[in-house]
C-alpha positions in Angstrom: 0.0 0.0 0.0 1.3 3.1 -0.4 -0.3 6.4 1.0 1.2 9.7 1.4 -0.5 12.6 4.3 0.7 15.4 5.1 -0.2 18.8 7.4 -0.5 22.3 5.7 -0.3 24.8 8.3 -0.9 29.0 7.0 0.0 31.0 9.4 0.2 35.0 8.5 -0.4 34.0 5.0 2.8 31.8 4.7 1.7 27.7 4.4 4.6 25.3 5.9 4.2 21.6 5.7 5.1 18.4 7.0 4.6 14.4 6.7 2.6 13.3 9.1 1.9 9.1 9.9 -1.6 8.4 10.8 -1.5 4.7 11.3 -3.0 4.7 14.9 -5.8 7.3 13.8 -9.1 5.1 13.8 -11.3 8.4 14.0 -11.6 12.1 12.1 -11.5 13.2 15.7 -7.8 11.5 15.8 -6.5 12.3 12.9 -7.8 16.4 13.6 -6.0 16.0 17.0 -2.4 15.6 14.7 -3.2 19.3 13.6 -4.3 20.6 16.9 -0.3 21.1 17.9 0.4 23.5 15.0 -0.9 27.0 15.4 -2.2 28.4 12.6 -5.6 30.1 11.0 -6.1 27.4 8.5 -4.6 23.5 8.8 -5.5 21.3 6.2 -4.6 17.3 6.1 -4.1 16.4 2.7 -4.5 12.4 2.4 -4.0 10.4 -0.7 -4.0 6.6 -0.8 -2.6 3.9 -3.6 -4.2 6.4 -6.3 -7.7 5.3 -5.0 -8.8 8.5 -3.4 -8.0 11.9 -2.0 -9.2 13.2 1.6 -8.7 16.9 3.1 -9.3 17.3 6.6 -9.3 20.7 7.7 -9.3 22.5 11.2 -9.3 26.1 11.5 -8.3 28.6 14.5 -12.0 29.8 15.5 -13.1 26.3 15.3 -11.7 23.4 16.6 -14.6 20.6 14.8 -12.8 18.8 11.7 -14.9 19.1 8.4 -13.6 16.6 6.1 -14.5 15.6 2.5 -13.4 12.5 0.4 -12.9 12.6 -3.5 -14.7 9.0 -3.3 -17.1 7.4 -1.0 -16.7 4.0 -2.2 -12.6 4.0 -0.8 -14.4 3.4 2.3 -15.1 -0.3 1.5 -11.4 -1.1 0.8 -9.4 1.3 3.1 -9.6 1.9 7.2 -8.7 5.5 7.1 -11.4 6.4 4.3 -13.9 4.1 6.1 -13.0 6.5 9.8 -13.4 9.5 7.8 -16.8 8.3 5.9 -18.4 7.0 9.5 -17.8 10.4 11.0 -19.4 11.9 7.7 -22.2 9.7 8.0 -23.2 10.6 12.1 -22.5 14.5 10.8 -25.0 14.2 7.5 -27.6 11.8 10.2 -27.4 14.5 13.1 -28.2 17.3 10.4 -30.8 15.2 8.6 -32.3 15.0 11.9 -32.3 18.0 12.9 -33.6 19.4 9.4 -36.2 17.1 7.8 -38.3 14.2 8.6 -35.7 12.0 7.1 -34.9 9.0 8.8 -31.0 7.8 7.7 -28.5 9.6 6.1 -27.1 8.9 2.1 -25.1 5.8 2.4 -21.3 6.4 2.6 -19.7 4.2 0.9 -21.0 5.2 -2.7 -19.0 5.4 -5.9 -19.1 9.6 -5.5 -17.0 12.3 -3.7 -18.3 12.7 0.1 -18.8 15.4 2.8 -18.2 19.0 2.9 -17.1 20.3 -0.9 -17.2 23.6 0.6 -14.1 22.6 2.6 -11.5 24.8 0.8 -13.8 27.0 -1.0 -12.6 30.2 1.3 -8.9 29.0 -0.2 -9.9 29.2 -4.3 -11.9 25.9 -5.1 -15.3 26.0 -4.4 -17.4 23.3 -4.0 -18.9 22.5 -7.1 -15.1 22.9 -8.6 -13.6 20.4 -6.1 -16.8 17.8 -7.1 -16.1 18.0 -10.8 -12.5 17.5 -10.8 -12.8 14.7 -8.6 -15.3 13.0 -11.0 -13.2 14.1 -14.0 -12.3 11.0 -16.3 -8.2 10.5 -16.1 -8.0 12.6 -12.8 -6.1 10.9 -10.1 -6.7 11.6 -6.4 -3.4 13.2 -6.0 -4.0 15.2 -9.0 -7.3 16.7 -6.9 -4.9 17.6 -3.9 -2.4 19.4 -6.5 -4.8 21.3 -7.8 -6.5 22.3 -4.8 -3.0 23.4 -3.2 -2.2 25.3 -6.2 -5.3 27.4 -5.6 -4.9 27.8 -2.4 -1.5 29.2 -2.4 0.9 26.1 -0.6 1.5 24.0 -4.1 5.3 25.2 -2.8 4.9 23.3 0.5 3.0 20.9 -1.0 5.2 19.4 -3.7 8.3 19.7 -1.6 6.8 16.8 0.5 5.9 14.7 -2.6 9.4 15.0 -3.9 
């Protein structure tokens, strides 16, 4: 298997980065706390997994809940760290379902189809329906989707000098 993850971290408008190793995460709530050391306004977790799917997890200053979003719900089926990420979608999407409608259970997680908050790095240059349609783009590989969102948002330079 091979997976790379690292931590963006923007602090005065200047991103830094590092590899991070989230083999004993088993919840978004764990693999949030890795980004809770840094200080920074905006920390994204940029995930990418044996060219199967992308994640970002993203924790900003003013709020410490994770919002996460995964290029495809169906890498839940066949990877641990997708499937943590896709069960704490799925009690987020329930609770709000709740809350807003008479709608019993939340969309299943584990389809074929990018999953959670698309608005997660809209603030940063891709907005939601951008980040949706690239992910779904014929040819486009999940770490092609974290490129491209990290050249929008300004730390492609932090970014690729991990990946090298």
């Amino acid at each position: 298997m091979s997976s790379f993850a690292t931590l963006l971290v923007r602090t005065d408008g200047r991103w830094r980065g590092s590899e991070i190793d989230l083999a004993d995460c088993e919840s978004l709530t764990d693999i949030a706390d890795l980004a809770l050391d840094e200080s920074g306004d905006v920390r994204l977790i940029l995930i990418e997994e044996d060219d199967e799917y992308a994640a970002i997890v993203r924790i900003d200053a003013d709020d410490a809940d994770p919002r996460a979003f995964l290029s495809d719900g169906h890498a839940a089926d066949n990877y641990a760290l997708a499937a943590a990420i896709a069960d704490d979608l799925v009690e987020v999407v329930a609770d709000e379902l709740a809350e807003d409608a008479e709608l019993g259970d939340a969309p299943p997680a584990h389809e074929s189809v990018p999953f959670g908050d698309a608005d997660i790095v809209a603030d940063l240059g891709s907005s939601g329906t951008e980040l949706v349609a690239m992910c779904t783009r014929e040819g486009t590989l999940p770490i092609d989707v974290l490129v491209w969102v990290c050249e929008r948002a300004g730390c492609a330079d932090a970014f690729d000098t991990l990946r090298a």
